[in-house]
N, C-alpha and C positions, 0 to 999 in steps of 0.2 A: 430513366436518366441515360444520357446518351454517352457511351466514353469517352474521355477526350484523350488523345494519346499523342502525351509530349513527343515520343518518337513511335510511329505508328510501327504496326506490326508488321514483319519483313513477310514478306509470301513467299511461300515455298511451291515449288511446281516441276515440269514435267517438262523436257526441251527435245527438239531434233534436231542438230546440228545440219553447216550445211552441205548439201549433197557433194559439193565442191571439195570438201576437207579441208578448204581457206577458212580464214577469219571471218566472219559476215558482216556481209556489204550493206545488208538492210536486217530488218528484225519482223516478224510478223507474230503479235500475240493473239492469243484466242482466250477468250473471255466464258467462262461458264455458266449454263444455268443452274436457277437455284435447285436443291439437294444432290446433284451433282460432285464433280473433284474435277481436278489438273488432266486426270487420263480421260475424261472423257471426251471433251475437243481434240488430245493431240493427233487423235484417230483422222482428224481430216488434213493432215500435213502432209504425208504419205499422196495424195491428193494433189495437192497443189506441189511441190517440193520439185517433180522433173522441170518445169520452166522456172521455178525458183533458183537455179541450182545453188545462188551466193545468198542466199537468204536461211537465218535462222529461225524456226520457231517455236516458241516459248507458250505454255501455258501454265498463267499460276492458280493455287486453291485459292478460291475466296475467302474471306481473313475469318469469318463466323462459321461455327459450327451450326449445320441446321436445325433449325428450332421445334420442327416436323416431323423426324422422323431421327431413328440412332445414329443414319451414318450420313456423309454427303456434308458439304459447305453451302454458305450462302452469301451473298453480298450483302442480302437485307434481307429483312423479315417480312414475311407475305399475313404474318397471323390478322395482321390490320393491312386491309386491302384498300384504304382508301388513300387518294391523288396525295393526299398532306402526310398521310404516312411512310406510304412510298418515298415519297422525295426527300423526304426528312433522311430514310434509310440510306436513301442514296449518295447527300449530302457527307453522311458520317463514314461513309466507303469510299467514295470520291480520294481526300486527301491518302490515303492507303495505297490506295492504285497508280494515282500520282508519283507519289514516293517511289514505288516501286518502276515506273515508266521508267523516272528521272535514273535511277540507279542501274538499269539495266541499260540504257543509252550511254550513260556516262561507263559505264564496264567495257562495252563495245566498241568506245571512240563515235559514237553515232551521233546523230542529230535529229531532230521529230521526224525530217523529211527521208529521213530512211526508218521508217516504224511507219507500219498500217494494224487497225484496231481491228477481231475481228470479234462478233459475239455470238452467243445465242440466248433469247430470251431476258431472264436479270444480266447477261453478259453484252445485250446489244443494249440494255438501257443505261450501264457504265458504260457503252464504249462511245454513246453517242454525248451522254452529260458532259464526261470527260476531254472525250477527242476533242468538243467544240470549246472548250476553254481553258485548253492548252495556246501557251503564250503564243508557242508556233506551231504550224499545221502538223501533225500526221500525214503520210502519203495518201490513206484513204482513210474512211473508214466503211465494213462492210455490214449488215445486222442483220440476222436470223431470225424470225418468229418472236420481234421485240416490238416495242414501243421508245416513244419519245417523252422520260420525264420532263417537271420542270418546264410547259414546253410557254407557258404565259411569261416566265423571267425570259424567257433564250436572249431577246433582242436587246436588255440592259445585263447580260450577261456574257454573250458570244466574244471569243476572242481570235477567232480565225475559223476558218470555213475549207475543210476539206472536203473532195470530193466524198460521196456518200452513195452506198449500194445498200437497198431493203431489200430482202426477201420475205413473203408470208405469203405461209398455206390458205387459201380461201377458207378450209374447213378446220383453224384451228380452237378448239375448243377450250385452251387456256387464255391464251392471247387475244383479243380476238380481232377477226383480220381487220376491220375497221381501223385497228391502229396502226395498219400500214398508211390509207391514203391522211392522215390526220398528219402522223410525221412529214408526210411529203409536202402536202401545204405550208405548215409550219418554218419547215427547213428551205423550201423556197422562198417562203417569203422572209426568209432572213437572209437571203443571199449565199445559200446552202445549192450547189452541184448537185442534184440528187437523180437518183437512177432506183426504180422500184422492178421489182418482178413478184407477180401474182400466181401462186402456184394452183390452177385448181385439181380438188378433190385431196389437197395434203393436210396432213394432222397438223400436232406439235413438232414438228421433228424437220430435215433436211432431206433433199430429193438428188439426188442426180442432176438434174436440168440448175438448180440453186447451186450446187458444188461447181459445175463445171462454170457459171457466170460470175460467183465467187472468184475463180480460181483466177480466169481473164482481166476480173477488175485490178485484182491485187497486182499482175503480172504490167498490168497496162499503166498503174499509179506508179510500182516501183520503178519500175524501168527508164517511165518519164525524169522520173525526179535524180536517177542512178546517170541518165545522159548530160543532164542540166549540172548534176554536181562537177561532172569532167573541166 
């Protein structure tokens, strides 16, 4: 049985203010994978942050304890790995993340178009369900060694279309890379910006060449959207 949560559960997480010491001008979250926590993405802020300088960024714990192992969060439960499980999983984390976007935008003074999505793995498959049916765009969204749930509703589902950055290791042995060019069809053909980068010889994991294209896209979304709002 799925919970339903009259007021879902607030997430708690991990930030780094912006380099500036101002207020921030935009927000940039990073999404986790599953058995994971909050510190494990914040690790790539430090990364992007010198060209960000007004930019803050936020990573929360996914709202589930994992169901795999003693320690770590999860968005959803992998123990049933099939398409209708999954999605279901990600349905019931969905309004969660939401709530939380919504509250952190509204804390900030922001607006979608100052907030870019980033993830990895269960964290790029919230970032993409999400980001794309949010009322208003996000600046980007960017995803790590994920997939695209959900991806047969997208087109009676989609509510705006931000730009969009994949990355996947050719050699990832969880994910598997196939689910990059699958997303990219899909999200094209809904009218989805999309921009892939193919890592070869990489795991599960983030490279160097993936951070620094990462770092560009975010810089090049925010920036756009940071001159249009003047």
């Amino acid at each position: 049985m799925a919970d339903h949560h009259p007021h879902p559960p607030h997430l708690q997480g991990v930030a780094l203010p912006p380099a500036s010491g101002k207020p921030p001008a935009s927000v940039v979250v990073l999404l986790h994978g599953v058995g994971a926590d909050a510190n494990d993405l914040i690790g790539l802020a430090p990364y992007w942050a010198p060209a960000l300088p007004e930019t803050e960024f936020v990573s929360p714990n996914a709202p589930f304890p994992y169901d795999m192992a003693p320690m770590g969060r999860q968005w959803f439960s992998l123990q049933d790995r099939s398409p209708e499980a999954i999605l279901a999983g990600i349905q019931e984390a969905a309004p969660i993340l939401d709530h939380f976007l919504d509250e952190l935008l509204a804390s900030r003074g922001l607006d979608d178009s100052r907030l870019a999505l980033v993830g990895f793995s269960q964290g790029t498959m919230m970032s993409l369900y999400c980001g794309l049916r949010r009322a208003r765009a996000p600046a980007c969204i960017v995803g790590y060694s994920g997939a695209l749930a959900g991806a047969a509703r997208l087109a009676q589902e989609i509510r705006c279309r931000p730009p969009v950055l994949l990355v996947h290791g050719e050699d990832d042995p969880l994910v598997p890379f196939t689910s990059l060019d699958a997303a990219v069809k899909t999200l094209t053909a809904n009218g989805v910006k999309v921009e892939s980068l193919a890592r070869p010889g990489l795991g599960h994991s983030i490279d160097e060449e993936g951070l620094k294209r990462g770092g560009e896209f975010l810089t090049a979304a925010l920036t756009a959207n940071a001159q249009s709002a003047r």
